[in-house]
N, C-alpha and C positions, 0 to 999 in steps of 0.2 A: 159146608165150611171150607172144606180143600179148595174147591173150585174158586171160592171168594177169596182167600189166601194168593191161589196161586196169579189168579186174573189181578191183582192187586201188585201182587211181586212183580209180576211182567211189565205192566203199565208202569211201574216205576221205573224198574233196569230200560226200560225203551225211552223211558224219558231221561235217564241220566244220559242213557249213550248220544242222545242228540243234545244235551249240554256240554257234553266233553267236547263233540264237535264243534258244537255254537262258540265253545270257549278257545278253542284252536282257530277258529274262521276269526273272533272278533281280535285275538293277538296277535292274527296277520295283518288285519285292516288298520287295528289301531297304536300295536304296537305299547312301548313302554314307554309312553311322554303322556302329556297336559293332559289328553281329549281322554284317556282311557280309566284318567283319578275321575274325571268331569262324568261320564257313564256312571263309573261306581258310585258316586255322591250320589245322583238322579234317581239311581233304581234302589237305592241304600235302604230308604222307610218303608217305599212300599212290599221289598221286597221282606223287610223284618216282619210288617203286618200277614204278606199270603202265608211267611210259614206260622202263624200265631194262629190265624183264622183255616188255611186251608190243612195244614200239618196237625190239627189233633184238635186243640182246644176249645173251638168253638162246637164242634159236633159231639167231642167226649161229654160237656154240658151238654146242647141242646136236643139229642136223643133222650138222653133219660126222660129232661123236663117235659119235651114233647109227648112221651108215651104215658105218663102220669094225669095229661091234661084232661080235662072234662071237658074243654072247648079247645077241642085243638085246630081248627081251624083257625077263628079267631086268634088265639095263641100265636101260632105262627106268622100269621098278617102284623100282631101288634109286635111283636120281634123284630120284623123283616123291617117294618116300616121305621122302629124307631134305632135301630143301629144304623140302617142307611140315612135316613137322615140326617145324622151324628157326623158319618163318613162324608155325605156329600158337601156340608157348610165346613167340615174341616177343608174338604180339597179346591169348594172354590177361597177360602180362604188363602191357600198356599198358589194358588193361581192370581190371584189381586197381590201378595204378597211374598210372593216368591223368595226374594231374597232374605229376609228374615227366616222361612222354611232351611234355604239352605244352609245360611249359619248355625243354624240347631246341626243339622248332621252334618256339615264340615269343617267342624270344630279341628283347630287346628291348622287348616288350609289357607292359602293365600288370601288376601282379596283379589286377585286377578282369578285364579283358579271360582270364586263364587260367585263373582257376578257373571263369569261365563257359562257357569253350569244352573243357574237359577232359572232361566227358560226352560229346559230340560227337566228341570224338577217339576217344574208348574206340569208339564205334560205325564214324565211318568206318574206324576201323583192320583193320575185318572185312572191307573188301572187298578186301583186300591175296591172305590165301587163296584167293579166290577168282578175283584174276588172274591168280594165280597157276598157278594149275589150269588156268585158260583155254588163258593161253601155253602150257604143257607140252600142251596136246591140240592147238591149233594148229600145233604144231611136228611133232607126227607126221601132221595134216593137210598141210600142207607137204610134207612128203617124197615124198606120197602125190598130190601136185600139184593139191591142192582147196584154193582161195583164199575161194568167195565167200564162207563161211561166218563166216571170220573177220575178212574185208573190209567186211561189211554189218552182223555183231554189235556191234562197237561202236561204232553208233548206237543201242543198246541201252540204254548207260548213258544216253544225253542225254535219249533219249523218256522214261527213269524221273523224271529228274530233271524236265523238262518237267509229264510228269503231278502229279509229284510240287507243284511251283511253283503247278499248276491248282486243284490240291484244297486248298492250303493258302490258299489269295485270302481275305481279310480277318480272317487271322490275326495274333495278333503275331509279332513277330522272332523271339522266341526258337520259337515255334510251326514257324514257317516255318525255320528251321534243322534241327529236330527233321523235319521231313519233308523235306527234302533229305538229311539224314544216312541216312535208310535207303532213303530213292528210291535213293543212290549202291549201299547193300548190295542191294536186289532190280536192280539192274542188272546187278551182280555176276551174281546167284545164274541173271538172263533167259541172261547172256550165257555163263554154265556149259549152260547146258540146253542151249543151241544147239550146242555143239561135243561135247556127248553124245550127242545123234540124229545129227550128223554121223559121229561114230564108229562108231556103229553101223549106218547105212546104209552105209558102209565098206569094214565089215566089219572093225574093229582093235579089236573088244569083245574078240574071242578074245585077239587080243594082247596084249590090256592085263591081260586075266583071268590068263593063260598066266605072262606074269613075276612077277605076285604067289603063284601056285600052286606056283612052282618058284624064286623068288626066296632061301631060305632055303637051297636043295642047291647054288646057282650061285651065290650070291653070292661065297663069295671067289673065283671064276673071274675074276668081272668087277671087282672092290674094285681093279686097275690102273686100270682105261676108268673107273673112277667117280673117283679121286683123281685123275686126267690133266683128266678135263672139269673138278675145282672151279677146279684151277688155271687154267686157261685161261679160266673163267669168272669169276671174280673182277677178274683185271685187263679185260677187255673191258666187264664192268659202268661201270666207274666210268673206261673211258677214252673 
């Protein structure tokens, strides 16, 4: 328990100290004008969802219900399957749609200010899937009582965005926007890799393989444990 504690604490405090920096680097680059409201709008939803999804709520639910399960393989595939699903038609929606997207979160803001930032939105909205996915493999990492992986991963996002900040120096705003919004997506995509070798050094490739193979014969076995978890999950979301 110390050890899980302490590897937990660290991978935090390590990842803050490369936000502070991230946030120093990005108020040098962009300063206090247009392009740095236009960033905040962008990473505004997805960034409300990773901490919804990766900061407690979804794995406070999805442990317990997991461990309860009779098919927990299964279980897991029909979860996985059916929130990202949800995820992926909302984010190509906001990619066909953009601008609508952004007026929901920059309520109050110019129209100059959202139609410039609605391309940006359509991009960061893509790493939402992908935290998506993160969380769901940390939460079976969890159970299985391996922290550091997802303790130290995101510090992932910061170093992309960092690199990202490095490579873009003596660009303009809108430049420098344009490589923050997918520094945020290959943070994404760093911090999926890592909890995919995690799973497989593991050993819960079989398991994960297993409820998608057999997901189709067991599914209405488990359609109880998967309607009990949305309900239980929904209100702990937003409480």
């Amino acid at each position: 328990m110390f050890k899980a504690i302490f590897t937990n604490s660290f991978g935090i405090l390590f990842s803050r100290i490369l936000g502070f920096l991230r946030d120093l680097m990005t108020a040098s680059a962009l300063g206090a004008n247009i392009y740095s409201d236009i960033f905040f709008i962008a990473f505004k939803l997805p960034n409300l969802f990773r901490r919804i999804f990766a900061e407690g709520a979804f794995t406070q639910v999805f442990i317990p219900a997991y461990a309860k399960s009779k098919h927990r393989a299964v279980f897991l595939a029909n979860i996985f399957i059916i929130f990202l699903s949800v995820i992926i038609i909302l984010s190509l929606l906001v990619t066909i749609l953009p601008n609508i997207a952004t007026q929901v979160m920059a309520f109050g803001f110019s129209d100059e200010i959202i139609t410039i930032a609605s391309p940006f939105v359509a991009i960061n909205f893509w790493y939402l899937p992908l935290i998506f996915s993160v969380t769901f493999l940390a939460s079976m990492l969890q159970y299985k009582r391996h922290f550091a992986t997802t303790a130290f991963s995101t510090a992932l996002l910061n170093i992309s965005l960092i690199f990202a900040l490095f490579f873009s120096q003596d660009k303009s705003g809108e430049e420098i926007v344009y490589y923050l919004s997918f520094g945020v997506v290959i943070g994404g995509v760093l911090q999926l890799i890592t909890h995919i070798i995690a799973i497989r050094q593991l050993g819960l490739s079989k398991l994960v393989y297993g409820g998608f193979k057999y997901m189709r014969v067991k599914s209405k076995k488990v359609a109880h444990e998967t309607k009990k978890f949305k309900t239980q999950f929904f209100p702990a979301m937003w409480g």
